[in-house]
SEKE-217727 format. One record per residue (C-alpha): residue number from 1; x, y, z; residue in three letters. Coordinates in nm, 3 decimals, decimal comma. Layout:
# SEKE-217727
R  num       xx       yy       zz  residu
R  NUM        X        Y        Z     ala
...
***
This chain:
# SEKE-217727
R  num       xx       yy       zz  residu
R    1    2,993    3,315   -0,275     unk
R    2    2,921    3,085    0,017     unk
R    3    2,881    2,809   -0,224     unk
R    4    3,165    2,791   -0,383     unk
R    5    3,384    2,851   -0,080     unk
R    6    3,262    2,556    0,048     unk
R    7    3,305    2,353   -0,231     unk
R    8    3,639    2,472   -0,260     unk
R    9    3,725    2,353    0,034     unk
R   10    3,580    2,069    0,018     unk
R   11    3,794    1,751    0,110     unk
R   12    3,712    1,549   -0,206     unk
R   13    4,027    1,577   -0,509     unk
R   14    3,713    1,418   -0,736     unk
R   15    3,362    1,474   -0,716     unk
R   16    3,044    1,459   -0,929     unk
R   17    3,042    1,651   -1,215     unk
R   18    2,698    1,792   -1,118     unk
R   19    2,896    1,931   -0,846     unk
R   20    3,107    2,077   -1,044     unk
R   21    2,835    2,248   -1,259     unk
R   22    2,633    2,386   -0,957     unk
R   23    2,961    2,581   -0,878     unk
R   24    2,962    2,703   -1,205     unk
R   25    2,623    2,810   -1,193     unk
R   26    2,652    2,992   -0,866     unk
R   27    2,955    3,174   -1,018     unk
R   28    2,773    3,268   -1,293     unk
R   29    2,496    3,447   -1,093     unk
R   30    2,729    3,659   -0,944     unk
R   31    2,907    3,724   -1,263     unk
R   32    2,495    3,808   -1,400     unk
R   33    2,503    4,057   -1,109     unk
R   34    2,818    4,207   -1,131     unk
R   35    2,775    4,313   -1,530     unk
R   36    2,405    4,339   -1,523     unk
R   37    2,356    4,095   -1,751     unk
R   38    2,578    4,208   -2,025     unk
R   39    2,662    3,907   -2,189     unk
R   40    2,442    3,591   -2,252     unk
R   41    2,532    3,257   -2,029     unk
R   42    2,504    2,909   -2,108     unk
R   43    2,517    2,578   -1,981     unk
R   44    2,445    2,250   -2,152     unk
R   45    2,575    1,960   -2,042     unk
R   46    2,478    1,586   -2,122     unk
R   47    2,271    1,445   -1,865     unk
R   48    2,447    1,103   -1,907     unk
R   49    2,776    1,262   -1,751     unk
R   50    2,623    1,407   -1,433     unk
R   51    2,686    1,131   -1,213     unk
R   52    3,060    1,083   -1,344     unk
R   53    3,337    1,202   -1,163     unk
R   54    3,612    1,515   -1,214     unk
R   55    3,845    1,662   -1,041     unk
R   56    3,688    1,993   -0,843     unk
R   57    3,727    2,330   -0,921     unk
R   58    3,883    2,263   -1,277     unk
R   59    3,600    2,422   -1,500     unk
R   60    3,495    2,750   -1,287     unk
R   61    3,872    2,929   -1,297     unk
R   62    3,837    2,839   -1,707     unk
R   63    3,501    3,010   -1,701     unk
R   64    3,682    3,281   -1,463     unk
R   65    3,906    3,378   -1,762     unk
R   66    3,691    3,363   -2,006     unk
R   67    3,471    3,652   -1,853     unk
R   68    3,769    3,828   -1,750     unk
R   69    3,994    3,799   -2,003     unk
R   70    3,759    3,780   -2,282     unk
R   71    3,415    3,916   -2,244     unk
R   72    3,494    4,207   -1,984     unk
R   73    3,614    4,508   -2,250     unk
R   74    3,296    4,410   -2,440     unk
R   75    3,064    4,654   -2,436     unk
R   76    2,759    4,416   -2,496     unk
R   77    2,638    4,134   -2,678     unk
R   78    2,920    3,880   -2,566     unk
R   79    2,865    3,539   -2,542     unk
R   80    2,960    3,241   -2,288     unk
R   81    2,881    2,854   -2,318     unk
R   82    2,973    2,554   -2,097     unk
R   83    2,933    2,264   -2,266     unk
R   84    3,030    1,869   -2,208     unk
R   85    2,961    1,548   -2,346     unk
R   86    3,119    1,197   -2,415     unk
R   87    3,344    1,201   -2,704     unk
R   88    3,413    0,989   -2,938     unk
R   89    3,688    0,782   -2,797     unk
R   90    3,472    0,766   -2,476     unk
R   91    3,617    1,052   -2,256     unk
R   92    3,418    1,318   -2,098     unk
R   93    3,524    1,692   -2,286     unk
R   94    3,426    1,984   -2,179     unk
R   95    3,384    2,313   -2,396     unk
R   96    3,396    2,682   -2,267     unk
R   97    3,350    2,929   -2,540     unk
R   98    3,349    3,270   -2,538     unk
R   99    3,271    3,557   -2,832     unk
R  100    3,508    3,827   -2,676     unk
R  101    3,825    3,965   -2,825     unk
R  102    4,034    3,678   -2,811     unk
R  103    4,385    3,544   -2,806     unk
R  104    4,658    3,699   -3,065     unk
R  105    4,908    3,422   -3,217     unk
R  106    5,170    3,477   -3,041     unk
R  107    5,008    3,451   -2,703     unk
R  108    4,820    3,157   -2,824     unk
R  109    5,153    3,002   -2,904     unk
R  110    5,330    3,068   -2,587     unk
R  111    5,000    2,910   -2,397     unk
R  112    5,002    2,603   -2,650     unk
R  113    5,337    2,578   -2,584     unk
R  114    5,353    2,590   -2,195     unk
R  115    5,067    2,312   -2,198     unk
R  116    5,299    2,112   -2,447     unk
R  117    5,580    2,123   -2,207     unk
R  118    5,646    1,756   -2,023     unk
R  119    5,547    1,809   -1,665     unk
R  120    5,911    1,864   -1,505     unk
R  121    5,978    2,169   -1,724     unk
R  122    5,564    2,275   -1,685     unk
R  123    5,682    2,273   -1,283     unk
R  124    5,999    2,496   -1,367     unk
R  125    5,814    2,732   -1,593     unk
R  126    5,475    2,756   -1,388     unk
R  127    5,537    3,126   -1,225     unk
R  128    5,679    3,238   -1,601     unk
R  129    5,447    3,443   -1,802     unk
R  130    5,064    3,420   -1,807     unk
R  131    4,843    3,104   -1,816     unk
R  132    4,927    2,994   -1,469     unk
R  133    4,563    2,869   -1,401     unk
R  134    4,564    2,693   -1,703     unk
R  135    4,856    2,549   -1,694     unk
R  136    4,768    2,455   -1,307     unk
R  137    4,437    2,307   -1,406     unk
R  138    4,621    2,096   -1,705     unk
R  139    4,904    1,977   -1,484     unk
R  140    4,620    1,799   -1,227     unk
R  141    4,461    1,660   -1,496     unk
R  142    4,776    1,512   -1,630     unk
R  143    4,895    1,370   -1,292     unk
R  144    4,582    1,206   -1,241     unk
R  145    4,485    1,046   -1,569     unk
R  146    4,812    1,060   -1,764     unk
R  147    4,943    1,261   -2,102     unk
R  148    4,624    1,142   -2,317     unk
R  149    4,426    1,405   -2,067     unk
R  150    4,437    1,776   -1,993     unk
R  151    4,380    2,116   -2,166     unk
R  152    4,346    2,240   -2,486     unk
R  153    4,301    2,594   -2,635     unk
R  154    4,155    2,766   -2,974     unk
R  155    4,140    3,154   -3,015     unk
R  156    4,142    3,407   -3,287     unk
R  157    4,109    3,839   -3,247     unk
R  158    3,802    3,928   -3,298     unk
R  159    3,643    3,557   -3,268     unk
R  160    3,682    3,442   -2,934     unk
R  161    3,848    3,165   -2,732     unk
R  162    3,788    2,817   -2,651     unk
R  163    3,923    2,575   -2,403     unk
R  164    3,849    2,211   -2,424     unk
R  165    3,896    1,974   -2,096     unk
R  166    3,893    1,642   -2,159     unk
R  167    3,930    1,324   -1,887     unk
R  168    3,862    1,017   -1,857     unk
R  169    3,450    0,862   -1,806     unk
R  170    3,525    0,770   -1,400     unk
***
């Protein structure tokens, strides 16, 4: 817990990405702890991006929900993986999957939707609903980098979510 306060708090809006993943990790422990190991964890990230830079704290409240709001009810057997890599076009994107009980459609929608919005009616909208951290998280992104950059979500009942980050190679 210590950990991640600090880094938290830290001063830095961007830091390393292995920074970033060493909160993770340290989150993760206490998640292993707290469920006694009731769902496998996973992080594999590309060596090449470790020394890049992202904004802080904008993968562990992702990871946050997907234990929470995905893998909690399970009663075993769930599933969790970090992932990130280069892309195709060049950008860093980062994957965090889960196997729990997913999104239905119309939440899906709503969350799509409230990531879609242009950043004035994002600000007006933020408190509205659920998806605040997301949206938070996405709205950072986009004020640092620009429209091409920010959150994405997948999810199906029954299948799982996932939430891709992507931002620039800095």
């Amino acid at each position: 817990m210590s950990k991640i306060f600090r880094y938290s708090i830290k001063k830095d809006d961007l830091v390393m990405i292995s920074e970033e993943i060493q909160c993770i990790q340290a989150y993760l422990k206490i998640i292993s702890i707290r469920y006694e190991n009731k769902f496998d964890m996973e992080i594999n990230v590309d060596d090449k991006i470790l020394e890049m830079k992202t904004p802080k704290m904008i993968l562990q409240p992702i990871v946050e929900n997907s234990v929470y709001h995905g893998l909690e009810s399970m009663d075993a057997g769930g599933h969790l993986r970090v992932s990130g890599h280069i892309d195709a076009n060049g950008d860093v994107c980062f994957q965090i999957s889960d196997s729990g009980k997913g999104i239905g459609k119309d939440g899906l929608e709503s969350m799509k939707a409230k990531l879609n919005m242009a950043y004035s009616e994002r600000v007006e909208n933020s408190f509205v609903g659920n998806s605040i951290g997301i949206s938070n998280i996405n709205n950072r992104i986009q004020l640092l980098f620009g429209q091409g950059y920010g959150v994405g979500i997948e999810s199906e009942i029954g299948h799982g979510t996932t939430v891709i980050v992507k931002i620039p190679s800095i």
